[in-house]
MIGUGU-34538 format. One record per atom (N, C-alpha, C): residue in one letter; y, z, x. Coordinates in steps of 0.001 Angstrom, whole numbers, plus 500000, padded with zeros to 6 digits. Each point is the difference from the previous one (the first is absolute). Layout:
<martors>
AYZX/...
</martors>
This chain:
<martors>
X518446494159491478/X499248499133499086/X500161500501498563/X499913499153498859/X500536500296498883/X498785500196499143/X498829499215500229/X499219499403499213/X498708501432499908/X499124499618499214/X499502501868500012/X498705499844501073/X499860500814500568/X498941499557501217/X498580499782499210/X499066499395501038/X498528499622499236/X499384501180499873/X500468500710500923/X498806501690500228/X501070500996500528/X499591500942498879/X500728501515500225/X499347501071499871/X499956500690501165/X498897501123499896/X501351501115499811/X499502500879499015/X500757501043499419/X499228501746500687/X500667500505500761/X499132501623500493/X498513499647500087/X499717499377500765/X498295499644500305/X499827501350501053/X498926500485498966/X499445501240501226/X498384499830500035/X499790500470501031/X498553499251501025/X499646501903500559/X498810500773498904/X500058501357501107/X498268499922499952/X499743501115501091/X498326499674500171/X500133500887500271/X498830501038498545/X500050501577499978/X498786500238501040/X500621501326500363/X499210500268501832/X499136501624499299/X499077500046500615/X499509501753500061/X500743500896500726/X500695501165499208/X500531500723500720/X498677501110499931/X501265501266500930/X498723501454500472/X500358500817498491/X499069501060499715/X500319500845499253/X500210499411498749/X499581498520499505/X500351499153498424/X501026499258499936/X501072500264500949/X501163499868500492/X499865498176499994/X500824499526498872/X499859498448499530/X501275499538501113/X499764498968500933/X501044499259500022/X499989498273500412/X501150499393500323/X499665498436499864/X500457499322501538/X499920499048500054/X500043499191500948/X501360499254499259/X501120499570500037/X501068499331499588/X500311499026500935/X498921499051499654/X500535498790500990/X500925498888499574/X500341500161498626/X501018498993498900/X500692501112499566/X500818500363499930/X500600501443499341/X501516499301498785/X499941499067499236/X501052500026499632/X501022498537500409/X498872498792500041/X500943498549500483/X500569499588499058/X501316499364499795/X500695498472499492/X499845499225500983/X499640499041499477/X499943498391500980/X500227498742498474/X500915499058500859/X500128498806498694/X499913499033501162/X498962498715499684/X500125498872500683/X500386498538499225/X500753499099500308/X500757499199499342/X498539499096500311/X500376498853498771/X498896498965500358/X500536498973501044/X498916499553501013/X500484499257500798/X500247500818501660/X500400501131499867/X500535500737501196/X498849500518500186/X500408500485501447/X498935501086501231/X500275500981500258/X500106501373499095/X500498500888500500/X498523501067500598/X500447500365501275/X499645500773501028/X499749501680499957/X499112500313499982/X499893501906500488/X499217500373500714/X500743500422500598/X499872500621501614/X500352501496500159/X499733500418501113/X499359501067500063/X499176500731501032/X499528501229500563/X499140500383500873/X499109500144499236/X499017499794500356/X498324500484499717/X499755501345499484/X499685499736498739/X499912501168499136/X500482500414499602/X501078499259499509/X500778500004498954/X500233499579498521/X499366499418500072/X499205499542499149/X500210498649499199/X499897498643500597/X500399498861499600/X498805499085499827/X498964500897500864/X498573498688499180/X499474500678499107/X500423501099499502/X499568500783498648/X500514499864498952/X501866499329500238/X500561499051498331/X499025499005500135/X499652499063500773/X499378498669500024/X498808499843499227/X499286500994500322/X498442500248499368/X500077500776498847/X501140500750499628/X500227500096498574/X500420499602499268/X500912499131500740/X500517498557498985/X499176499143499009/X498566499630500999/X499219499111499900/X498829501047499455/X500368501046499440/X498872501046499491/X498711500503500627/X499913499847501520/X499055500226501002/X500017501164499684/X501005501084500289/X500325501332499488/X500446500099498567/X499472501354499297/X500858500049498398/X501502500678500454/X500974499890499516/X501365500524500050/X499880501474499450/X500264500654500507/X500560501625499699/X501157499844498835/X500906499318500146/X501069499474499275/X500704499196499523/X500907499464499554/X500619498718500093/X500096498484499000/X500461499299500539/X500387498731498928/X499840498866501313/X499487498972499625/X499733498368500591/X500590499436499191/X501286499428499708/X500157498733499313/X499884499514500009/X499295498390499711/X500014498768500335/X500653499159499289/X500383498750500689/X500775499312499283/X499767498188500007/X498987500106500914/X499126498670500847/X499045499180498798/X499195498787500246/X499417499582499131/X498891501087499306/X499951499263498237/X499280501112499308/X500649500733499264/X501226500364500149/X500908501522499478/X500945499533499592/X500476500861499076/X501275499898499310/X501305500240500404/X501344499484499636/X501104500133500730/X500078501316500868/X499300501186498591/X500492501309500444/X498901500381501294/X499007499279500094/X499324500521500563/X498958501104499938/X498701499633500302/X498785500883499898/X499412501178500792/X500177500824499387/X499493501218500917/X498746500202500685/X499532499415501430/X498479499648500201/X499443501305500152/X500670500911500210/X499238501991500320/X499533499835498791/X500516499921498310/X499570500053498817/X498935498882499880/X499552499504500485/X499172498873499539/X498701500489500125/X498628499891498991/X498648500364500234/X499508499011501054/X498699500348500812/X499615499031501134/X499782498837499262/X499610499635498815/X499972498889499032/X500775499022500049/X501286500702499674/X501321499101500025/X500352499930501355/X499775500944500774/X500466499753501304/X499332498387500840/X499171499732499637/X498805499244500849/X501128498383499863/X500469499883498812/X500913498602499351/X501235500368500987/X500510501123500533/X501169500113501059/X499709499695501204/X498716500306500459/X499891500631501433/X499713498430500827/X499809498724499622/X500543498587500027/X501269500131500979/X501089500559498834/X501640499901500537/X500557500916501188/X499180500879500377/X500218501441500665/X498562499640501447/X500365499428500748/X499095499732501180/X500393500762500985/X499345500743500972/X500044500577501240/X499364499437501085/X501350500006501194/X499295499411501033/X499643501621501167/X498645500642500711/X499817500906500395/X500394500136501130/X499848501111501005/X500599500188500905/X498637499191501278/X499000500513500011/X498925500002500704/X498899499225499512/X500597498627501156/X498867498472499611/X498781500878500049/X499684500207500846/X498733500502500417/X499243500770498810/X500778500900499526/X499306500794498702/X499540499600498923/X501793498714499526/X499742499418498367/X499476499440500103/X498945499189500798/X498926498792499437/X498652500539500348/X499242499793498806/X499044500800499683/X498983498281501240/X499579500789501528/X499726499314500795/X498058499392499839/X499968500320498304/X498427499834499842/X499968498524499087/X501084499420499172/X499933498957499473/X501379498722500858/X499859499231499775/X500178498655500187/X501699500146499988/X501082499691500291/X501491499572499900/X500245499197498232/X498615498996500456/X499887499352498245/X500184500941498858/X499200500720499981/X499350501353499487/X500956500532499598/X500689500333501673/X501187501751499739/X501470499097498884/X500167498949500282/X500913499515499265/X499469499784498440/X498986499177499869/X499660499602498625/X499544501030498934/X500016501316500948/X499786501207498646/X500942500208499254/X501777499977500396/X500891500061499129/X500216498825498685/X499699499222500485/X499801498199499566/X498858500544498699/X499074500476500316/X498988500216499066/X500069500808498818/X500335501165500575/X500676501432498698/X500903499179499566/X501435499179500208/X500595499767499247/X500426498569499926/X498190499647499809/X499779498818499411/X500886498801500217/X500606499504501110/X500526499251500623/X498976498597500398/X500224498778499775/X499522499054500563/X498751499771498337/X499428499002500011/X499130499862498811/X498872499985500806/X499688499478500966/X498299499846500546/X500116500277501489/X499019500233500872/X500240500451501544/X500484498833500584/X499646498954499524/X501052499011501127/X501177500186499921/X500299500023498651/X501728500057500061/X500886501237500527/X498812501282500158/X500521501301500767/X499712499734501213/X499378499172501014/X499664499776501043/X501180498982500381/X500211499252499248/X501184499408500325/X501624500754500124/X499634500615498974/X501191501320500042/X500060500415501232/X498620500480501141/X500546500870500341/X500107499425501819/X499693498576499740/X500285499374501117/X501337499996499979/X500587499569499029/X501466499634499664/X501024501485500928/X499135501107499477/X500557501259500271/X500220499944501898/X498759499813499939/X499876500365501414/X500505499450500958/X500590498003499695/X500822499953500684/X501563500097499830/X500350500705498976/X501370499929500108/X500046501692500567/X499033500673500330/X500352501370501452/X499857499506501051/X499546498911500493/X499398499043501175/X498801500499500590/X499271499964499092/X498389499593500284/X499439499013499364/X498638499241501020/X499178498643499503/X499520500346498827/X499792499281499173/X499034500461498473/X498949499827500156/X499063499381501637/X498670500305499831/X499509501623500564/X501611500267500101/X499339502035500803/X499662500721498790/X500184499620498325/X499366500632499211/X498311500477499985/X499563499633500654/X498384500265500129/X499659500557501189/X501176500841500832/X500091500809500789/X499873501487499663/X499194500917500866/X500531501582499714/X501214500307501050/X500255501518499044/X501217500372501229/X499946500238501156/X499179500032500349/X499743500752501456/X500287498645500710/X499720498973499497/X500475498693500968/X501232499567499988/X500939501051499806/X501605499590500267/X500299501041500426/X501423499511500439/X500858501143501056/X500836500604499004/X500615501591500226/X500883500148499201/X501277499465499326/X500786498993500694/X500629499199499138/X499719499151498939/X498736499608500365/X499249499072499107/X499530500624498692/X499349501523500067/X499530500756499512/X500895500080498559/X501410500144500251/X501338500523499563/X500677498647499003/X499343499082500599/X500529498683499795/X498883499876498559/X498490500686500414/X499374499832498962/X500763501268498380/X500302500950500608/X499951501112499040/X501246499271499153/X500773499637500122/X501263498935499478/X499483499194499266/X499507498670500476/X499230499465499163/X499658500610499185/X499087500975499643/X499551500507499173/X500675500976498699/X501490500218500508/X501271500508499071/X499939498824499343/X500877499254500743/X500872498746499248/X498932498761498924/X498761500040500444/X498910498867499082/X500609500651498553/X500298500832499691/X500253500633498720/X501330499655499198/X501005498933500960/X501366499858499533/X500605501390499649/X499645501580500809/X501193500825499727/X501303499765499487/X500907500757499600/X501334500029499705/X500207501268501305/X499093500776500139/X500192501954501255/X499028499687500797/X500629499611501624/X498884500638500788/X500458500879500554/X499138501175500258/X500428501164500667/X499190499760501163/X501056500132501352/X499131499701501006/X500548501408500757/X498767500715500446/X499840501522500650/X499421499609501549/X500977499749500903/X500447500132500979/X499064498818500607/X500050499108499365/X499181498687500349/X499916499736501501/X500985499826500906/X499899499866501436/X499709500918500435/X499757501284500018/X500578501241501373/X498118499888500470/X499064499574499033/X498728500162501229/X500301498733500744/X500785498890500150/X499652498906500934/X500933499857501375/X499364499212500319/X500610499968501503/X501451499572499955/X501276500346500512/X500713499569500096/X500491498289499910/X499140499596500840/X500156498580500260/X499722499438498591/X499231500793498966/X499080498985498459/X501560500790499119/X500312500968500396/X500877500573498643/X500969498908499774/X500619499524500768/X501231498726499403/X499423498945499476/X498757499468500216/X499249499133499239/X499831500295498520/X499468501418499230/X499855500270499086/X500587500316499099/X501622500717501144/X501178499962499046/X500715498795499937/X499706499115500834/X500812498687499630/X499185499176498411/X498605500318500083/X499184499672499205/X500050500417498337/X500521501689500083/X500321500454498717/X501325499294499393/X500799500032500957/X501472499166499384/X500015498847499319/X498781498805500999/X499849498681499192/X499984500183498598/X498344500907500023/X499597499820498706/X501210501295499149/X500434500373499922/X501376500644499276/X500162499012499593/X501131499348500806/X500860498503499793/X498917498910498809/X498925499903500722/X499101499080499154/X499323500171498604/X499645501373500265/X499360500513498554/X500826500863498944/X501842500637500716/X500715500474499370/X498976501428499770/X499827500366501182/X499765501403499812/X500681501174500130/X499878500910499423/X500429501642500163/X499565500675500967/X500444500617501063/X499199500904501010/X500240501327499510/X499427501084500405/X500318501328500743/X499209500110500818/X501192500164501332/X498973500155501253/X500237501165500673/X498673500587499907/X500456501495500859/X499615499467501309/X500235500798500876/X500452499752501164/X500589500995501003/X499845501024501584/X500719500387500520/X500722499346500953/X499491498860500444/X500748499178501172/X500969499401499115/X501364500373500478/X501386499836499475/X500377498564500589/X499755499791501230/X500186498688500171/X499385498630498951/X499052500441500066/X499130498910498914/X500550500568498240/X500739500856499791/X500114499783498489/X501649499753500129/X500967500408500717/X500754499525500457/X500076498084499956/X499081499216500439/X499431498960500150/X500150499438498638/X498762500295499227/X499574499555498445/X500777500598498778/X500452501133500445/X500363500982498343/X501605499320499439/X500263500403498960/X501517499526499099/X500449501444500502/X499111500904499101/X500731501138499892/X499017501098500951/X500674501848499844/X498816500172500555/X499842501934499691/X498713500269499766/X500260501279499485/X499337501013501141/X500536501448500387/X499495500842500626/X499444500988499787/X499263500220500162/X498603501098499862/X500284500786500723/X499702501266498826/X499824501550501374/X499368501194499382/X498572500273500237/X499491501030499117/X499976499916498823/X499523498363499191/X499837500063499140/X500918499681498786/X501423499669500510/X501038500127499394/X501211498524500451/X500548499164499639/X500722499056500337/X501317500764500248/X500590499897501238/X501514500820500497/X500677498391500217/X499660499197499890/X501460499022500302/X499063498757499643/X500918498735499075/X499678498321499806/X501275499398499999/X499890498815500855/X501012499702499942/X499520498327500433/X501359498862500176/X499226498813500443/X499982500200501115/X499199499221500879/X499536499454501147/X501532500675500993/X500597499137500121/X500882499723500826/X500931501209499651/X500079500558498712/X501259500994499934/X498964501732500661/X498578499469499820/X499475501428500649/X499965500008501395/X499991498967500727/X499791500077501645/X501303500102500272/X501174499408499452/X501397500279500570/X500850501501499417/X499086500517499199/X500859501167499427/X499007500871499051/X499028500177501215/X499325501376499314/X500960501403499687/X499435500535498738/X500777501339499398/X498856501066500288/X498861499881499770/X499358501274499992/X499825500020501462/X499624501347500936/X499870500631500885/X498600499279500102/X498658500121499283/X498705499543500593/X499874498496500167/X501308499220499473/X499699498454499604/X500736500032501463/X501284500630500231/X501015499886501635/X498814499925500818/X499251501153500046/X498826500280501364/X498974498950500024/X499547499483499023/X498929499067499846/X500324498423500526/X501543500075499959/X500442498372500464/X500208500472501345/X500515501237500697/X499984500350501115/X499138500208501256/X498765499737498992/X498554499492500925/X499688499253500050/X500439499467499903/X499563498421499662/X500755499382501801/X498400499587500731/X500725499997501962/X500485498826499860/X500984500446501166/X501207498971500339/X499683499593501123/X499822498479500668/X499032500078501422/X501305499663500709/X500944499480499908/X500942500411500677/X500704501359500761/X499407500884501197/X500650501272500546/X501384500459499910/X501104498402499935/X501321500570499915/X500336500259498812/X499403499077499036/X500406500490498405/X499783501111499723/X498251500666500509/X499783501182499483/X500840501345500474/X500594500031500711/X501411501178500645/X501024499191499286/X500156499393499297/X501713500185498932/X499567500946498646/X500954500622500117/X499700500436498848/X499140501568499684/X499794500709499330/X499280501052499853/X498690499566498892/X498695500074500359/X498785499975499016/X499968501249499610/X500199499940498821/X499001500911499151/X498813500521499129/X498636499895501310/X498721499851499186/X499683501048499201/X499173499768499234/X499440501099499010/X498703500452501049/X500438501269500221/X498960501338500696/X499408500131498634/X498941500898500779/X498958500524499206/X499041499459499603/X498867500093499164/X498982499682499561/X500210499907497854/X499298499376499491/X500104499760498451/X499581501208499647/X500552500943499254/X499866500831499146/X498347499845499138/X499552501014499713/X498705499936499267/X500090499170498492/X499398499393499496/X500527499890498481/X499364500851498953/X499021501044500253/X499488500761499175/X501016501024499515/X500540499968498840/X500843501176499053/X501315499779501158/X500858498955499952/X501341499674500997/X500821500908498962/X500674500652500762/X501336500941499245/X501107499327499088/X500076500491499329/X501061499026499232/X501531500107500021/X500032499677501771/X501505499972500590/X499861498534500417/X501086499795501165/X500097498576500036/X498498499892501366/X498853498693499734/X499383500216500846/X500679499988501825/X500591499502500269/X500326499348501269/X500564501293500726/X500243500819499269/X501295501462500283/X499272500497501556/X498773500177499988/X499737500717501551/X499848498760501408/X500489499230499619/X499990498755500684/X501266498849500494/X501107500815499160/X501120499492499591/X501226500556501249/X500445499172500460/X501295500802501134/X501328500058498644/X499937499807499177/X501488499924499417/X499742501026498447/X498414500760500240/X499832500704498304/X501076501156500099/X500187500529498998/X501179501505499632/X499114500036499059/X500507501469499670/X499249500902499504/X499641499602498205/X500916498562499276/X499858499505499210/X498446499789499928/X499580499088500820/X499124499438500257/X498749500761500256/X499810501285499868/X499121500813500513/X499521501093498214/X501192498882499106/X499810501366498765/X499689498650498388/X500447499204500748/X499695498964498509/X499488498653500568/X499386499224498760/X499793498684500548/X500858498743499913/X500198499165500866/X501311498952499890/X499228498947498906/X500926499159499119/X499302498900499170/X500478499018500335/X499431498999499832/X500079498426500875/X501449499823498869/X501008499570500876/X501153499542498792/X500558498502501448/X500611499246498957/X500738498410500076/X501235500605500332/X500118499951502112/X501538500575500017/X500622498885500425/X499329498338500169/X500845499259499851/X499041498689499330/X500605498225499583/X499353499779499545/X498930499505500351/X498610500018499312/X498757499860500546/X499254500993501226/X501076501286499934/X499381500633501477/X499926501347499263/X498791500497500112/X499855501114499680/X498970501024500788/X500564501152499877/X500197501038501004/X499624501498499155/X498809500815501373/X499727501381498871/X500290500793501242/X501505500784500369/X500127500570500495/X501004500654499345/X500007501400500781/X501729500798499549/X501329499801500692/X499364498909501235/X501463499843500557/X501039499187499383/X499092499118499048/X501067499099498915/X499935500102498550/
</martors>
């Protein structure tokens, strides 16, 4: 792509200083150092094992967390060609962004505050940023909303507890998009629902893409489902991106060693397929992220590290086009 992406996060670091013994200061490095650029229009994907730290860009994106480090560019409605730095912005100025920058959460169950109305949980964004001129016309808004996730517009005068988790999910959406985003960041939107509701919701995010011309980043560990939705797709590991590449050029030709093992788990329910061939899963358990050494993380986990890899750190470099790779084997 030629054109300059809408959002470029420049070394975003995410640390959460811990009590050590004896005064002994140290941190939690759950962002240690990201680039990420998302084009407008596209879905790019990060994935990852758990605790690695991919719902911690999300919520610092959207300033839930303050950044340890780093640059947000924006380039979406509001901002200038060059783009606005939202980490630099006072909560003041921030409040006129946070419109364009919507999050969809992981856990229906949690994000809706289960003491006011669906009416309610939607029309508070509507309200801060003064959307609609009088309550009918936000009530109308948010019927409008509710059925293009496919719910009735008389379930607005419902609480949560009277829907099922798809529904739940169906509400927390609604409640992104009433805002006309340009960014939704959606943090692992399916993985609490039942199998049978997840293709409903991802068939559901795509419409409205297509319809409202939205931006995703969707974190995500089920590879099948971002596989599914994503353009492109980035990999997480301790904090650190080791491989992005598109869709189709990362499942047919992974380069890094943790991105090989991660498509290699991914079950095959076929018995004869799974005997062709040699798997190579990633053993072991995730490394701590408190004070990570500053070698390559993956090295005690790795069947292919040398002793390179055990003394410096690899930097994400473009070893072909659009595919880029932070290892020493290339």
């Amino acid at each position: 792509m030629n054109e300059r992406p809408m959002v470029e996060i420049r070394n975003l670091k995410k640390w959460f200083p811990l009590k050590g013994s004896f005064r002994r200061k140290s941190n939690l490095k759950a962002v240690d150092g990201v680039d990420l650029h998302i084009y407008k229009g596209e879905t790019l994907g990060l994935v990852g094992e758990s605790g690695c730290g991919k719902t911690t860009i999300g919520r610092t994106l959207i300033k839930l967390y303050t950044p340890t480090a780093g640059e947000f560019l924006y380039r979406g409605k509001g901002a200038s060609d060059n783009g606005i730095d939202i980490f630099s912005l006072s909560e003041s100025m921030m409040r006129s962004f946070r419109k364009e920058i919507q999050m969809v959460f992981q856990d229906p169950y949690a994000s809706l505050n289960p003491r006011i109305t669906i009416h309610d949980i939607i029309a508070e964004g509507l309200r801060v940023h003064r959307f609609g001129r009088n309550k009918e016309e936000r009530k109308e808004m948010i019927a409008e909303v509710l059925e293009k996730v496919g719910l009735r517009s008389e379930y607005m005068y419902r609480y949560p507890h009277e829907f099922s988790g798809g529904q739940r999910q169906r509400i927390g959406i609604a409640r992104s998009i009433i805002l006309n985003p340009d960014l939704v960041i959606c943090d692992e939107p399916v993985s609490a629902l039942d199998v049978s509701v997840q293709a409903q919701v991802i068939n559901l995010l795509e419409d409205l893409k297509r319809d409202l011309r939205l931006t995703y980043l969707f974190i995500a560990h089920d590879l099948a489902v971002v596989k599914h939705i994503c353009d492109r797709i980035s990999v997480m590991y301790l904090g650190k991106i080791v491989e992005t590449a598109e869709t189709d050029e990362l499942f047919n030709n992974p380069l890094h060693p943790y991105t090989q093992g991660l498509l290699a788990s991914i079950p095959i329910p076929n018995p004869h397929l799974r005997k062709i061939g040699k798997r190579q899963l990633v053993k072991g358990d995730i490394p701590s992220p408190v004070d990570p050494p500053q070698t390559c993380r993956f090295v005690k986990r790795c069947p292919k590290a040398f002793e390179k890899c055990s003394r410096e750190s690899p930097e994400l470099n473009e070893v072909k086009s659009g595919h880029f790779v932070s290892c020493f084997l290339y």
